[in-house]
SERO-4910 file (N, C-alpha, C, O; in steps of 0.05 Angstrom, whole numbers):
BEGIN
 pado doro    nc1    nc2    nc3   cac1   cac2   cac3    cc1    cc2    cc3    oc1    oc2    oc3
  Unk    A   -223    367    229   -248    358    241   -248    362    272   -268    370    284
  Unk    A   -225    354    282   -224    357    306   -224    386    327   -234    387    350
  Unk    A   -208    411    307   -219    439    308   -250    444    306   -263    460    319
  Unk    A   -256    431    293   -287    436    278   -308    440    305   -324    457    312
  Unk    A   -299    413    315   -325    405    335   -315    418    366   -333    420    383
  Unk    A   -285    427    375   -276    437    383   -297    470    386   -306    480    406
  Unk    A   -300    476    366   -314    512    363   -340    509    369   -355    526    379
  Unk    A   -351    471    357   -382    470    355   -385    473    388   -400    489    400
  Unk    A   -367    455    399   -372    454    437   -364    480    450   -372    481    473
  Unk    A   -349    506    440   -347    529    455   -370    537    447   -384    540    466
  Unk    A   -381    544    425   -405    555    416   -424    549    441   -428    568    456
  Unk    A   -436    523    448   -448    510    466   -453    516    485   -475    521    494
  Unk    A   -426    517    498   -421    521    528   -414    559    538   -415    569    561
  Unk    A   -407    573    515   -390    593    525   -414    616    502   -415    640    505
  Unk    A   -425    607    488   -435    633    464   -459    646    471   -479    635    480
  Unk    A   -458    664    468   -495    681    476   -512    664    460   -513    661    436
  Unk    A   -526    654    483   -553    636    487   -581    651    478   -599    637    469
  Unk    A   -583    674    479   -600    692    478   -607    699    452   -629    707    443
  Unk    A   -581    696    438   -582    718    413   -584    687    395   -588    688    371
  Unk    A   -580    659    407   -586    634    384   -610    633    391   -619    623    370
  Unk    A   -632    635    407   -653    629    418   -669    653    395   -680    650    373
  Unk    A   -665    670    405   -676    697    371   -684    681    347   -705    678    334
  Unk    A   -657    669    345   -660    660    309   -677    647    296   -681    643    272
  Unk    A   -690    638    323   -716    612    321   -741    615    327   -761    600    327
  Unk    A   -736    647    333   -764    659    338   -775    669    318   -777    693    315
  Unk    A   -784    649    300   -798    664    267   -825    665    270   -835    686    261
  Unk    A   -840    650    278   -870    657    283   -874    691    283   -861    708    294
  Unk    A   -899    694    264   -908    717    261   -919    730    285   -925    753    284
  Unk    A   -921    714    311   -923    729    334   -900    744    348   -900    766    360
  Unk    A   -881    727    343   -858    742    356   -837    754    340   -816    760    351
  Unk    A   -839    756    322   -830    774    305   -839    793    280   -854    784    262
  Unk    A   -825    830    281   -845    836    270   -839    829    236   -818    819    227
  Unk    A   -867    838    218   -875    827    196   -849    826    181   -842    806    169
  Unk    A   -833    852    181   -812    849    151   -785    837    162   -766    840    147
  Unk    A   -782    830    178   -767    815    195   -763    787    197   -745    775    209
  Unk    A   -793    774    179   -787    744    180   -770    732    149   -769    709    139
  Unk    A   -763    749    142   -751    727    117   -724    728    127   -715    750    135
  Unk    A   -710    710    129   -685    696    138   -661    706    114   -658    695     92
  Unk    A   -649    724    122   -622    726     93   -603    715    112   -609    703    132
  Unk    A   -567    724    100   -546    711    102   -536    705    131   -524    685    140
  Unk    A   -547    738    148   -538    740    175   -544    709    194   -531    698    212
  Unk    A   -575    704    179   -584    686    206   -572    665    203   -570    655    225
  Unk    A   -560    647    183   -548    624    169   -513    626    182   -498    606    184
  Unk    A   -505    656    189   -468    651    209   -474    642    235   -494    645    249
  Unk    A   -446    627    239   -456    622    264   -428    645    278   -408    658    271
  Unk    A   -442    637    299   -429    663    322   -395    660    321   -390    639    309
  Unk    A   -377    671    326   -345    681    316   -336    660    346   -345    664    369
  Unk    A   -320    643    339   -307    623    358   -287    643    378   -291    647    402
  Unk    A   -270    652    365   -253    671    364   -257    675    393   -255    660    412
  Unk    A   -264    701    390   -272    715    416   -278    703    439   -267    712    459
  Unk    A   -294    682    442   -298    659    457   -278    650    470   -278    650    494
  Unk    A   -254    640    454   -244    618    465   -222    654    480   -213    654    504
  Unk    A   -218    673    467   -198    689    483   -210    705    501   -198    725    507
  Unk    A   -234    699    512   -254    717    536   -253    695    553   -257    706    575
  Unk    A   -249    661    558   -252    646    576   -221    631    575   -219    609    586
  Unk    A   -193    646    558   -176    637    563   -169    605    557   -157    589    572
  Unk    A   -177    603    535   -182    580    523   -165    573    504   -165    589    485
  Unk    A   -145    548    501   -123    540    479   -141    517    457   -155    498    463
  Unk    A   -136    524    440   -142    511    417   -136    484    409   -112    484    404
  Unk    A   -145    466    406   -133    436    405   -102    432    396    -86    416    407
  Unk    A    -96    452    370    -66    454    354    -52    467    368    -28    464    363
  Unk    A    -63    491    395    -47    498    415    -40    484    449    -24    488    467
  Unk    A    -61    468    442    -63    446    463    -41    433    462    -27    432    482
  Unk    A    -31    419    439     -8    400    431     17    408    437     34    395    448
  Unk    A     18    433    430     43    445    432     60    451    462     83    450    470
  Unk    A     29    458    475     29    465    503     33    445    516     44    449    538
  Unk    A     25    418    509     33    398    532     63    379    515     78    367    531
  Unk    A     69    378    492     98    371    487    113    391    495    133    381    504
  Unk    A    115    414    496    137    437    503    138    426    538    160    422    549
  Unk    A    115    422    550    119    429    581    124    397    595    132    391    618
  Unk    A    118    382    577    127    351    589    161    356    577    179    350    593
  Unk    A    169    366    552    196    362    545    211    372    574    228    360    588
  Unk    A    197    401    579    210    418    605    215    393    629    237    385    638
  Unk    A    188    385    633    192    370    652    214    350    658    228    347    679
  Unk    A    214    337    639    241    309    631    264    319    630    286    307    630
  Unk    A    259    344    627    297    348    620    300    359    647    316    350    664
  Unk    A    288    375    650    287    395    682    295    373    713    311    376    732
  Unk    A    278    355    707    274    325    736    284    308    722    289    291    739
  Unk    A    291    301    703    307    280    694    287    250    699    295    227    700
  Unk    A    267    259    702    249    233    706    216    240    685    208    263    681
  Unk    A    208    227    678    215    201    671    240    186    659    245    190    635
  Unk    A    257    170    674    283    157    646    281    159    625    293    173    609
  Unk    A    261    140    624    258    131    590    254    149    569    263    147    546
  Unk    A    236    173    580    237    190    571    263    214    562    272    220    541
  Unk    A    267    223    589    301    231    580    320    223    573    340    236    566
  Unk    A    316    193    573    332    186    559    337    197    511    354    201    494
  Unk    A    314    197    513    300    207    483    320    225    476    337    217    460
  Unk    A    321    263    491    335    270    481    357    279    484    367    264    501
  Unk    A    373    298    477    403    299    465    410    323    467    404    341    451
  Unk    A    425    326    490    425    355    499    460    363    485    478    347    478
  Unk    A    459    392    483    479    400    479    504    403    484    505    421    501
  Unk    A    531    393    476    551    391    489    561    421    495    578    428    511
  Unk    A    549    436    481    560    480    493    553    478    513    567    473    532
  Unk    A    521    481    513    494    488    525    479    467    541    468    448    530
  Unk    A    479    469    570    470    451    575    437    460    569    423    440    566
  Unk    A    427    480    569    397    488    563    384    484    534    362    490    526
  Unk    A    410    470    521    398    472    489    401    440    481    416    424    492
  Unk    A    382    436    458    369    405    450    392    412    422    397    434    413
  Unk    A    400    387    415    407    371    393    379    364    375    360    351    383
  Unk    A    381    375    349    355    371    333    361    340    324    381    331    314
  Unk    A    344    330    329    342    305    317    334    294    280    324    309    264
  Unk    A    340    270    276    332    278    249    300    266    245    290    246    256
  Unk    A    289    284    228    254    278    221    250    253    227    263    233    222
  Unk    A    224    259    241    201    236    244    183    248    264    187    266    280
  Unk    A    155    228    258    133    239    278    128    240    313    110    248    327
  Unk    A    158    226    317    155    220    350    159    240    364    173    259    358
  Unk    A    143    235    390    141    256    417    178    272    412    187    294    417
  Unk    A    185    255    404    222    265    422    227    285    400    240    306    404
  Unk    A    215    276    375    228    292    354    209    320    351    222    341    350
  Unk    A    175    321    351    169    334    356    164    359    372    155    381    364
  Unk    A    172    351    397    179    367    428    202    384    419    203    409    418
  Unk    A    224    364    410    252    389    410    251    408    394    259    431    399
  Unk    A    240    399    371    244    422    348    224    447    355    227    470    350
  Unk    A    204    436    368    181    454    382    198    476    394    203    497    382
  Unk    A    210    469    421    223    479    443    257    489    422    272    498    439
  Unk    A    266    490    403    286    493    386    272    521    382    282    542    391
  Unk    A    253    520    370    231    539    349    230    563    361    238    584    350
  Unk    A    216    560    394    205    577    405    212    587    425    203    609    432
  Unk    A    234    567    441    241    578    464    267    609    467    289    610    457
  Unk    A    255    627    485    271    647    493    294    647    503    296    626    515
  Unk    A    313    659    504    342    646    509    346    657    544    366    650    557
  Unk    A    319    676    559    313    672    586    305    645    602    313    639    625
  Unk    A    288    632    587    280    604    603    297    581    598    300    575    574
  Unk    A    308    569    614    323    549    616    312    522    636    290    523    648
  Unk    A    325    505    638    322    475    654    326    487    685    318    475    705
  Unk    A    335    506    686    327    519    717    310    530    731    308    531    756
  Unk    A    293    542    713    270    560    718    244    538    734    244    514    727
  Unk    A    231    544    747    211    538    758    192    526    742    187    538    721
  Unk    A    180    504    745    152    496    722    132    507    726    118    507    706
  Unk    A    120    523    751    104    541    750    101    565    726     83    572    712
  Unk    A    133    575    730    135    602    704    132    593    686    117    605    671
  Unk    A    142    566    678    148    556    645    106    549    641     99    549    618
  Unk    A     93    547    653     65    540    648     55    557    647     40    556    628
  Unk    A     53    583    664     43    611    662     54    618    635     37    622    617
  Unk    A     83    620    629     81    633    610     85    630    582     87    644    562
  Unk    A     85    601    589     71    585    555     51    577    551     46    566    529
  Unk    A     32    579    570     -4    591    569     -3    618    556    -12    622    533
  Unk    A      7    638    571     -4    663    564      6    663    538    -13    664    522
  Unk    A     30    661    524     52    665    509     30    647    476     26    655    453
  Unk    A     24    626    489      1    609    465    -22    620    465    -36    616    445
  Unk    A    -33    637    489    -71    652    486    -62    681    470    -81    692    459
  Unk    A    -42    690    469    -28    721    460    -38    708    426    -56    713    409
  Unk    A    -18    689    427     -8    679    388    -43    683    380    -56    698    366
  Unk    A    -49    662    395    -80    657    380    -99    668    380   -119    660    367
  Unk    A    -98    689    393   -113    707    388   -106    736    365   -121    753    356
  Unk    A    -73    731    361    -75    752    346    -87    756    318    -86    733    310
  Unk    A    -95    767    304   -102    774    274   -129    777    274   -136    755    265
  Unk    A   -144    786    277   -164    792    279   -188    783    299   -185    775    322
  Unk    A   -207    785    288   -235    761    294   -237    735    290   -243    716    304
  Unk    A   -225    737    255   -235    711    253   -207    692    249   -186    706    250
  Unk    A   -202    665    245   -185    655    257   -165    655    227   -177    656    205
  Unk    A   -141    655    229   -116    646    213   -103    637    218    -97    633    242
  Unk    A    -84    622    189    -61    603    196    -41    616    214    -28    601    229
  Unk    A    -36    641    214    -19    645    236    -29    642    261    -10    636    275
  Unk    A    -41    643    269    -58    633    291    -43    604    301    -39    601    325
  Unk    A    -33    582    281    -29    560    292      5    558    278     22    541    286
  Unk    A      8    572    264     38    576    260     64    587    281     67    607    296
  Unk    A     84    563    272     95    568    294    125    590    287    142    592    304
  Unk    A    128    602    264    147    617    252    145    644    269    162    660    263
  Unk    A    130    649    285    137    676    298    135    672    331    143    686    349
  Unk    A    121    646    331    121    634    363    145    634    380    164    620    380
  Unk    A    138    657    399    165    652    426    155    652    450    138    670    452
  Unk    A    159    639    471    158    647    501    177    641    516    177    648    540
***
């Protein structure tokens, strides 16, 4: 639901205005005669898709990802918040690598396995938070836009996700 109204508000703000304004022009004045009966075309609504990857736009299910991956960065990187780093469980090899925790829905458990999943074995707790935001923006607008026009589960799947 929360995708849903997500596409209804890009539609809104970001979709040709021009071409929804048409659809409502049925009066026999402004449109000609064999042109007013309404089939399947006029009933789609305009492709989200394209939208959200012409104005560089992350998706609510890419939103999530993007701000647990880059707060995890943050806490482990500054060591602050405490309480927070305190959560997780870094590697006795590696100091750049997380200890998987065992299941459950919390930030700590969610974040690592995220950053487990996806992270490149280039970015580490050293790197700059500037790079790590550039390029797990771009790295999440690439994913979601791939597969076509219209939208798929790989789109929000994270089995091929890296940056």
């Amino acid at each position: 639901p929360l995708f849903i109204t997500q596409k209804k508000c890009i539609r809104v703000l970001f979709g040709d205005r021009e071409s929804y304004l048409e659809k409502f022009r049925t009066c026999a004045r402004t449109r000609i005669f064999g042109e007013q009966i309404l089939g399947k075309e006029f009933y789609e609504r305009e492709h989200s898709k394209p939208l959200f990857k012409r104005h560089q736009l992350l998706t609510v299910h890419n939103l999530h990802k993007y701000h647990c991956l880059l707060e995890l960065f943050k806490a482990m990187k500054l060591r602050i918040p405490m309480p927070i780093y305190e959560l997780f469980q870094r590697s006795r090899i590696r100091d750049d690598k997380l200890v998987s925790l065992k299941h459950s829905i919390l930030f700590n458990h969610q974040s690592s396995n995220l950053w487990i999943k996806c992270r490149k074995s280039e970015i580490d707790f050293t790197t700059s938070i500037m790079i790590v935001k550039r390029r797990l923006k771009q790295s999440l607008l690439d994913y979601q836009s791939a597969y076509g026009e219209d939208w798929h589960n790989y789109n929000f799947d994270l089995a091929h996700f890296e940056f």
